[in-house]
N, C-alpha and C positions, 0 to 999 in steps of 0.2 A: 425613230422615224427619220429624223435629220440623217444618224447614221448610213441609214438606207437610200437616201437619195442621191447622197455623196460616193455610194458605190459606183449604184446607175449611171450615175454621170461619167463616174470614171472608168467603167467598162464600155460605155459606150462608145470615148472619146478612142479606149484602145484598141476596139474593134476597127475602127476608124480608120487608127494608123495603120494596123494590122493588116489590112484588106486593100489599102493605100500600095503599096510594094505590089500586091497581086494584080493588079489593073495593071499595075506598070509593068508588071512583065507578060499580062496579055497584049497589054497594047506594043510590046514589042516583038512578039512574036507576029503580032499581024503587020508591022510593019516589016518584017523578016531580018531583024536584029538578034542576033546570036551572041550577042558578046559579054564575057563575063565580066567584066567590070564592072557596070552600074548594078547587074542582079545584086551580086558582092557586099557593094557599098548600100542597096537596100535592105539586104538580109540584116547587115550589121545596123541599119537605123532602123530595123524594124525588130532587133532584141534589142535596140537600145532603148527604143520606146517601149518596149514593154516592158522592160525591166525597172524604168524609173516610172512609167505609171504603177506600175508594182508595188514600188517602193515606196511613191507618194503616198498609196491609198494602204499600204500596210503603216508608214509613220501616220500619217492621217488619222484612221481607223483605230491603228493594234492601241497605239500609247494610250487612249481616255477606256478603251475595251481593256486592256491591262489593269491601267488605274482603278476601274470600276472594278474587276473581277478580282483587284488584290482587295480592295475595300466589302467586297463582300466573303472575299473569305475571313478578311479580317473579323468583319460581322459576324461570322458564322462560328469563329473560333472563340471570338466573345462571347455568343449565345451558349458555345457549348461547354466554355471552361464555369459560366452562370448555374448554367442546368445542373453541371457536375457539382456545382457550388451545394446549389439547390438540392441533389440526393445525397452528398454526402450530409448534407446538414437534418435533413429525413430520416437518414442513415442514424444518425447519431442520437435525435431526435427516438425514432426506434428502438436503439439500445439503450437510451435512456429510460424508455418505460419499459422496455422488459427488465430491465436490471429492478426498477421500482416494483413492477410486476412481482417479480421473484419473494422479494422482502414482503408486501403487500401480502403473499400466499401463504408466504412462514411465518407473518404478525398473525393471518387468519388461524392457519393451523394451530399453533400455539394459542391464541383465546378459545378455540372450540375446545382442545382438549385439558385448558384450565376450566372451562365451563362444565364441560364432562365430568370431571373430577370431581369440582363442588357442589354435581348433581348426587354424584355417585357418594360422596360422602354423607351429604343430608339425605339420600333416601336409607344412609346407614342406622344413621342416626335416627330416624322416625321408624325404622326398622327395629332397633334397640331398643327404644321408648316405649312402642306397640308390646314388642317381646319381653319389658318388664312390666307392662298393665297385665300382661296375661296371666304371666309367671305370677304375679301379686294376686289375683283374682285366684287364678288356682289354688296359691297357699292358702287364702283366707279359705276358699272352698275344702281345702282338704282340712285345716285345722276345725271347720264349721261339722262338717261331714263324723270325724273322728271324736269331736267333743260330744255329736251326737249319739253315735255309737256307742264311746265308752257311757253314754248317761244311760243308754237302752242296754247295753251287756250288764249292769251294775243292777239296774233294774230288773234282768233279768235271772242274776245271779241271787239278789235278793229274795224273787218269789221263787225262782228254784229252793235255797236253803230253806225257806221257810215253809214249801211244800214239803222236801225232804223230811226236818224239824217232825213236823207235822206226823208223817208217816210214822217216822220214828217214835215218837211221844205216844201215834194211836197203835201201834203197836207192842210197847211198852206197857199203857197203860190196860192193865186189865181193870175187871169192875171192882173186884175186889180193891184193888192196888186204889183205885179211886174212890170207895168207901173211906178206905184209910186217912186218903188226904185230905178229904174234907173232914174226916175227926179234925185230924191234927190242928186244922185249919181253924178250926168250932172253937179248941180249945186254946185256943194258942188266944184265940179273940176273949176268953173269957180269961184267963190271966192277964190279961191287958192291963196297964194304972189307968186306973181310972180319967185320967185328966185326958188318955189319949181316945177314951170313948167319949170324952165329951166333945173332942174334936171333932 
């Protein structure tokens, strides 16, 4: 704001001068003055005035507008070398966890498929356990099964032979042939010692 008033001022003082020269050569034309001499020497005091208010209000002005404008880019490059600070550190930050990231995925994978494994091997094993209760049960069933069998084939080999026997014996025996035996039979009993018919 200060800045700005110091311009004002100093434009205004050069207008001044500036327009200063011009009156003076109307006002010699109205006096009917033609001569180049003083125009001359107001031209040259009227770049001379405005060269050095020029240059007042540019030293004035430009040096503390410099100085500020070097101190804010100074700022600015401060800000920006921070920020850079700031993403590279983000940056890094970043590759830090993805690097952790990575190992984190392969510590996972690797316990899921140790986990896998020691599923896959206990469902072998109760797999194998199951499949020898069966296998066991079966044998007992097939040796239960065949001990019964052979007691019914035995059983039935017996009353076969002894229907056979039978057959054979009734048709062997005719009446007569069994008249016979019961002599023999009769007599065999009355030759007996005595001591075994007291039996």
């Amino acid at each position: 704001m200060k800045r700005l008033a110091g311009c004002s001022v100093a434009a205004l003082v050069l207008l001044l001068f500036v327009n200063l020269p011009a009156r003076a050569e109307e006002h010699g034309e109205s006096s009917g003055k033609t001569e180049k001499g003083p125009n001359i020497f107001w031209e040259w005091a009227n770049f001379a005035l405005l060269a050095g208010g020029l240059g007042y209000v540019i030293k004035k002005n430009a040096g503390p507008y410099f100085a500020q404008r070097s101190v804010e880019i100074r700022k600015g490059m401060a800000e920006a070398e921070a920020a850079r600070a700031a993403s590279d550190a983000k940056v890094a930050d970043v590759d830090r966890r993805l690097a952790n990231l990575a190992a984190e995925i392969e510590a996972l994978r690797r316990s899921a498929q140790q986990e896998a494994e020691a599923d896959a091997q206990r469902v072998r094993r109760e797999a194998a356990a199951e499949m020898a209760k069966v296998q066991s049960h079966i044998a007992e069933e097939i040796a239960s099964a065949t001990k019964s069998a052979t007691l019914e084939l035995r059983r039935y080999s017996a009353e076969l032979a002894l229907g056979l026997a039978e057959q054979k014996i009734a048709a062997r025996l005719s009446p007569e042939m069994q008249g016979r035996l019961v002599g023999r039979f009769v007599a065999s009993m009355a030759h007996a010692p005595s001591g075994i018919g007291r039996n």
